[in-house]
C-alpha positions in Angstrom: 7.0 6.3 2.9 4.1 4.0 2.0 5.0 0.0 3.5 2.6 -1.8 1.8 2.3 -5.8 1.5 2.4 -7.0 -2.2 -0.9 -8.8 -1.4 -2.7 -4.6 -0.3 -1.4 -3.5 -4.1 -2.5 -6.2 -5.8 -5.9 -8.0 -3.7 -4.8 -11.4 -5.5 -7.8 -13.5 -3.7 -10.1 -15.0 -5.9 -13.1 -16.9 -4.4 -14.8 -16.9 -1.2 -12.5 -14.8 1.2 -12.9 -13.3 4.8 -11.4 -10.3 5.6 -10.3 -9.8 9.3 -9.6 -6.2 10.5 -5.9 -5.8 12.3 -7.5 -6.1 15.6 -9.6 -9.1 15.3 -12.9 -6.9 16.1 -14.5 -6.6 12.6 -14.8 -9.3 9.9 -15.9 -9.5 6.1 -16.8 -12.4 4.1 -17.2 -11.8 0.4 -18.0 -15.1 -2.2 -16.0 -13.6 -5.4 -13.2 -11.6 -4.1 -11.8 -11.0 -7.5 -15.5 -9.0 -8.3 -13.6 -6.4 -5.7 -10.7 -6.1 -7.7 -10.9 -3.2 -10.0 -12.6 -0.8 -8.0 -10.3 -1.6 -5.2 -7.1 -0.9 -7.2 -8.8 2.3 -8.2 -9.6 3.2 -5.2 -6.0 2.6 -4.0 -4.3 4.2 -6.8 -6.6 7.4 -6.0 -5.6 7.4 -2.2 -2.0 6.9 -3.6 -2.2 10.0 -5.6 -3.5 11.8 -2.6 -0.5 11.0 -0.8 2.2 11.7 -3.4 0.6 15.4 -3.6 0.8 15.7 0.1 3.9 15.0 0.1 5.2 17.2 -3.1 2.8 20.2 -1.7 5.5 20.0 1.7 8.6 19.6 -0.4 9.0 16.2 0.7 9.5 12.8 -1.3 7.3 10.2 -1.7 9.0 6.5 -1.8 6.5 3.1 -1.4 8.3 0.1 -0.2 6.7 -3.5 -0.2 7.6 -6.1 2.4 8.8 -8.4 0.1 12.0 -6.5 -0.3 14.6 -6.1 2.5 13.9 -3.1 4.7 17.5 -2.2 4.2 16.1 -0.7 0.3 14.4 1.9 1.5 16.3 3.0 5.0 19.5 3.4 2.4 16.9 5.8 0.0 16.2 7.7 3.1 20.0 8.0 4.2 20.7 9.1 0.7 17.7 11.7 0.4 18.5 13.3 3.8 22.0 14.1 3.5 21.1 15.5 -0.3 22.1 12.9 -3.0 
């Protein structure tokens, strides 16, 4: 399962933006964030891809959830997958 925030799929930011790594330690300005856009989402949909064939190479699933939606979405998808339906 891929958790992703809407805001990682999309990179809405326009403008100057900093980015702040999880830990605090590194940080990145950039002046037109939106100039990142397209090769970001390429990027991401390419690292997405890798993922999905990971996971069908094992005979597993692959299900993305997006913290916008209630956690309770995906754990039920899970439930369902494991015990076969």
């Amino acid at each position: 399962m891929q958790i992703l925030d809407p805001a990682e799929e999309s990179l809405p930011y326009e403008g100057r933006t900093e980015f702040l790594s999880p830990t605090g330690g590194d940080r990145w300005v950039i002046d037109r964030a939106q100039s990142l856009r397209s090769r970001y989402r390429e990027r991401f949909e390419a690292h997405r891809a890798k993922l999905a064939a990971i996971a069908k190479r094992l005979g597993w699933s692959f299900l993305v959830h997006h913290t916008d939606r209630p956690a309770s979405e995906p754990l039920l998808t899970l439930i369902m997958r494991m015990q076969g339906g």
